[in-house]
C-alpha positions as CSV (number, residue, x, y, z in Angstrom):
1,X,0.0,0.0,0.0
2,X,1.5,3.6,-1.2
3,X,0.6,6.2,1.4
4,X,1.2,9.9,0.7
5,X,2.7,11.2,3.7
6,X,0.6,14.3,5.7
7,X,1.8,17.6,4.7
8,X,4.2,19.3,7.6
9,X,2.4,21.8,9.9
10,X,3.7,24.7,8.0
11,X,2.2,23.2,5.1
12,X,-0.9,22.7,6.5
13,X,-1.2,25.8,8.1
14,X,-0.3,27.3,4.2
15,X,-2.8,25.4,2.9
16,X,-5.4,27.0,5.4
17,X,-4.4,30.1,4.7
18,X,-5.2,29.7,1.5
19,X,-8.4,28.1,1.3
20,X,-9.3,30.9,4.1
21,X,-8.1,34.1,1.4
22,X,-10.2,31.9,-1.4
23,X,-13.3,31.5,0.9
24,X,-13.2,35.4,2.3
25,X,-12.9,36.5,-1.8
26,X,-15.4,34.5,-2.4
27,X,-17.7,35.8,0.2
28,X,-16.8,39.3,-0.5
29,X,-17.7,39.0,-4.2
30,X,-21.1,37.8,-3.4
31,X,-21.4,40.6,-1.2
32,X,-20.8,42.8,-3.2
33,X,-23.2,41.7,-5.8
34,X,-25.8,41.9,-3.1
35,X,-25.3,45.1,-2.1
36,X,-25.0,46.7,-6.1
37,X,-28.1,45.2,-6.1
38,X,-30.0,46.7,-3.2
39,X,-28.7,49.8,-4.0
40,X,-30.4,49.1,-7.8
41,X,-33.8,48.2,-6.3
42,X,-33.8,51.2,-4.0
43,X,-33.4,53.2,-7.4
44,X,-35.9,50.8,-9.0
45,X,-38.5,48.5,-6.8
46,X,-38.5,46.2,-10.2
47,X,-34.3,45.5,-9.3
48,X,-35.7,43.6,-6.0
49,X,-36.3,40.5,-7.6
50,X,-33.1,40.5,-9.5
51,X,-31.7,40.6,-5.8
52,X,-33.7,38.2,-4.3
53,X,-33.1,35.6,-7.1
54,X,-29.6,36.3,-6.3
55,X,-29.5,35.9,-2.3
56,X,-31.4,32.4,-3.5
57,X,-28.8,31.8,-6.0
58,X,-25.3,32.7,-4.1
59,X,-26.2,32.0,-0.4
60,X,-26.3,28.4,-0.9
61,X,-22.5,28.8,-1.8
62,X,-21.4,30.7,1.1
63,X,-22.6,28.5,3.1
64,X,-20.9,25.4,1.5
65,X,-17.4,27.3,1.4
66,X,-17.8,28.4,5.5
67,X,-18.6,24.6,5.7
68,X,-16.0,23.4,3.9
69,X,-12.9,26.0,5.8
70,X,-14.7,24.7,8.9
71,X,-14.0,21.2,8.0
72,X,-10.7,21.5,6.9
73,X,-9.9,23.5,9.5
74,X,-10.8,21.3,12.5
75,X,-9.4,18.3,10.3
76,X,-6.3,20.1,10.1
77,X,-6.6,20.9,14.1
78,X,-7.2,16.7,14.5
79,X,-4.5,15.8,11.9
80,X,-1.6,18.2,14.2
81,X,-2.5,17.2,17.6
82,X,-2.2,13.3,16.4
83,X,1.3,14.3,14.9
84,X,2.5,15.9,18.3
C-alpha cells in the first residue's frame, strides 16, 4: 500500500491560509453583488427581484465554502495534535 505522507504543519497551516483568502474573496464577491443590487432596487422597486433571485442563487454557496474552511480547518486541528 503507497501512502502519501501528511503535509508538515507549516504546510498545513499554508494550505489554510489559502483556502481561508479563497473562501473570504469568495464571500466578498457575493457581497458585493448583493449590495449593487440593493442599491439598484432602491433606485428601482423592479431591481428587488433581481436581488432576491440572487440571495437564493449565491447563499447556498457561502454557506458550503464556510462549511468546507470549517472542516478543513478542525481536520487540520485533528491531523496536528495526532502528529504531536
Amino acid at each position: 500500500m503507497n501512502e502519501t505522507p501528511l503535509p508538515s504543519p507549516t504546510q498545513t497551516l499554508q494550505l489554510l491560509c489559502d483556502q481561508f483568502r479563497d473562501t473570504k474573496h469568495d464571500i466578498n464577491n457575493v457581497f458585493a453583488v448583493l449590495l449593487a443590487l440593493a442599491e439598484l432596487g432602491e433606485r428601482n422597486p423592479a431591481n428587488y427581484e433581481r436581488l432576491g433571485k440572487a440571495v437564493l442563487e449565491r447563499c447556498p454557496a457561502v454557506v458550503q465554502n464556510l462549511q468546507s474552511f470549517q472542516e478543513s480547518l478542525f481536520s487540520s486541528l485533528e491531523r496536528l495534535k495526532a502528529a504531536q
